[in-house]
Structure formats: structure tokens, C-alpha cells
N, C-alpha and C positions, 0 to 999 in steps of 0.2 A: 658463529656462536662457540666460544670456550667450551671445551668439553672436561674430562676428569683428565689426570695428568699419566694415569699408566690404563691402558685398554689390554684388556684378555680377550683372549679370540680363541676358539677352537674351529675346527674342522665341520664337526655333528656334535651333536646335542648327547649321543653317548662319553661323549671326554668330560662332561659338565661336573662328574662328583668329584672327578682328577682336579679339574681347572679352578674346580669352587676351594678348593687348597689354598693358591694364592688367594682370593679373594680375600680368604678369613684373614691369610698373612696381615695384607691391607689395613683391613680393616681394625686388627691388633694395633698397627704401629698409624692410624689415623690418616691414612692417606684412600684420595677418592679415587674410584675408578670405573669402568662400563664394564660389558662383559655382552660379548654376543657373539654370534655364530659367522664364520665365512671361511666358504668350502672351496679351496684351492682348485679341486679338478671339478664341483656340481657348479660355482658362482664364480667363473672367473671374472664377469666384467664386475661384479662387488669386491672382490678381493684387488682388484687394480684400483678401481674406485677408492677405497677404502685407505690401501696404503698410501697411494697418491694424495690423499686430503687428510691424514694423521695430524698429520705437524701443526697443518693452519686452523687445524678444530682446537689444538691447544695437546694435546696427548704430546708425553715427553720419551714414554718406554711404552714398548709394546711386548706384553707375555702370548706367547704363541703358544697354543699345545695340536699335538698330532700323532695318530695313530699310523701303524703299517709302513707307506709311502712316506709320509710325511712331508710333504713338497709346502705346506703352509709358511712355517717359518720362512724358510728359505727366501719365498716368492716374494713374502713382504719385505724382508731385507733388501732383495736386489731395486725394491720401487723405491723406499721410503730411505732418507739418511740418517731417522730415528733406531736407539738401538733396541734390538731384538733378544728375548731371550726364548728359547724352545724350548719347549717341556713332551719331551718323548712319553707317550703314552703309549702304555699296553696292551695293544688292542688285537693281537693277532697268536697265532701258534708259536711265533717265535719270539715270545713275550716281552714285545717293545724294541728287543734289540735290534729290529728293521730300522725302526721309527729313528732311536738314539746314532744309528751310524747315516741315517738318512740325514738328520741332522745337523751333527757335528760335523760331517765332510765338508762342510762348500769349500769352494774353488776363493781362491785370493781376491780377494775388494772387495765379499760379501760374505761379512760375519756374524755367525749368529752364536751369541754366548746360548751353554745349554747349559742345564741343571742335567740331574740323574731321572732315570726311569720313573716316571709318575711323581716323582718331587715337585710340584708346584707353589709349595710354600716357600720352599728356596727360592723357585723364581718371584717372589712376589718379596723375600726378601734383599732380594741381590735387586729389583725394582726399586724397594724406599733406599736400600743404599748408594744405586746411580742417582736420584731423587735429591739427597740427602747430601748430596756433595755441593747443592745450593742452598743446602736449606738448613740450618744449622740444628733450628727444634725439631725439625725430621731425624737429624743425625743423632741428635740425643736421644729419640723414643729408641731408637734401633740401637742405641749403646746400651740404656734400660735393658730392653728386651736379651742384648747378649749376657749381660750380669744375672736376669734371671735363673738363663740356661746354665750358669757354671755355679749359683746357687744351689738349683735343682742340684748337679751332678754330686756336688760338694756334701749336702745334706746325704746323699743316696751314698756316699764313700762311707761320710763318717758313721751309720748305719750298720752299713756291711762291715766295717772294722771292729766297731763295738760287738759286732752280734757272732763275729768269728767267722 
């Protein structure tokens, strides 16, 4: 059975207000997606489960978020040949920068693109843009969506110019 084409996955149910970020992304530029929990070091035979059967559920990207350790991303990259994006979350004293270098290191022939600290909208829009390279009216809400942002900034210059 088809599932949505990009899956978010967190660690615990604490990363959920970080990882609900992407979703809104998603949801913004019209693309579907799941969202549920699998816990790298509490669920390993789910998380092997899981990355192993992505592909053939229909899921095309998969957004990962991860606190501390962070071994999630990772772990589903090395199973799955779908790509991964990690979204380091800040969940510890050493405010995510565990998480983010946990991350970004792997070892050659298992990559996982990351976004920045708790950035998960990025990863949900760096999603409709791997997405989006099939899909033409995906590529366009996400060109929309970038015209807004230089809107926004454009309006907020000419503001601050006028007002001195």
C-alpha cells in the first residue's frame, strides 16, 4: 500500500514541536507526508523494519530528527537507498551541537544531507525540492514560495529605508 512520498521520523515524541516544522513546511508547498516515532537505540528491529520497507511503501525522502546521539538519521541511511535529511535537535547541555556533528560526520557511502540546529522547515523544504525535481507543479509552489520570501525581505528593506 502507497504511503505519503516524504516520512518524518523522530527519535521520542520530545523532538515533535522541532519536527512538526517540516510538516507545516509540507503542508505549505502541498505535499503529503506521515510522521511517527522510531527510536534508533529503544526500537531497533522497527527502525530496520522501517527503513528496509520505505521505498516499497512509496516514501521517496525521508526527514529524520535527533537529539544528543543522534544515531537515527544515520542508521536509516545505511539500510535504505532513499535520501535522508537529519535535522539535529537540541535536546541536551550541549545545545544540539552533539546531535549536528553526530550527524553530519558519517563515513563515505552513507550520506545524510542535514539542515542546521532545530531547522526542520528547511528539511521539509530541501524535501519538496528533491521532490520537485519530478514534479514540475511541486517545483513551482516552491519557486512561489521563494518569491514570497524576497517579497517579505524586499517590503521590510524598503521600510527600513524610508523610515531611516
Amino acid at each position: 500500500m502507497p504511503t505519503a512520498p516524504v516520512s518524518i521520523i523522530m527519535g521520542s515524541d520530545s523532538d515533535l514541536a522541532i519536527m512538526r516544522k517540516a510538516a507545516e513546511m509540507l503542508e505549505k508547498l502541498g505535499v503529503e507526508y506521515e510522521i511517527t516515532i522510531v527510536s534508533a537505540h529503544r526500537t531497533p528491529a522497527r527502525l530496520f523494519d522501517y527503513a528496509s520497507n520505505a521505498e516499497s511503501r512509496g516514501v521517496r525522502v525521508i526527514i529524520a530528527g535527533a537529539g544528543g546521539a543522534a544515531h537515527l538519521p544515520g542508521m536509516v541511511a545505511a539500510i535504505t537507498p532513499l535520501p535522508v535529511i537529519g535535522v539535529p535537535v537540541n535536546v541536551t547541555a550541549f545545545n544540539g551541537q552533539d546531535a549536528l556533528l553526530s550527524i553530519v560526520q558519517m563515513p563515505a557511502g552513507v550520506p545524510v544531507a542535514t539542515v542546521a540546529i532545530d531547522n526542520a522547515a528547511n528539511a521539509g523544504l530541501l524535501a519538496a525540492q528533491i521532490l520537485g525535481t519530478g514534479d514540475d507543479a511541486l517545483r513551482d509552489r516552491v519557486k512561489a514560495y521563494k518569491a514570497e520570501l524576497e517579497s517579505m525581505v524586499l517590503e521590510k528593506a524598503g521600510r527600513l529605508e524610508r523610515e531611516g
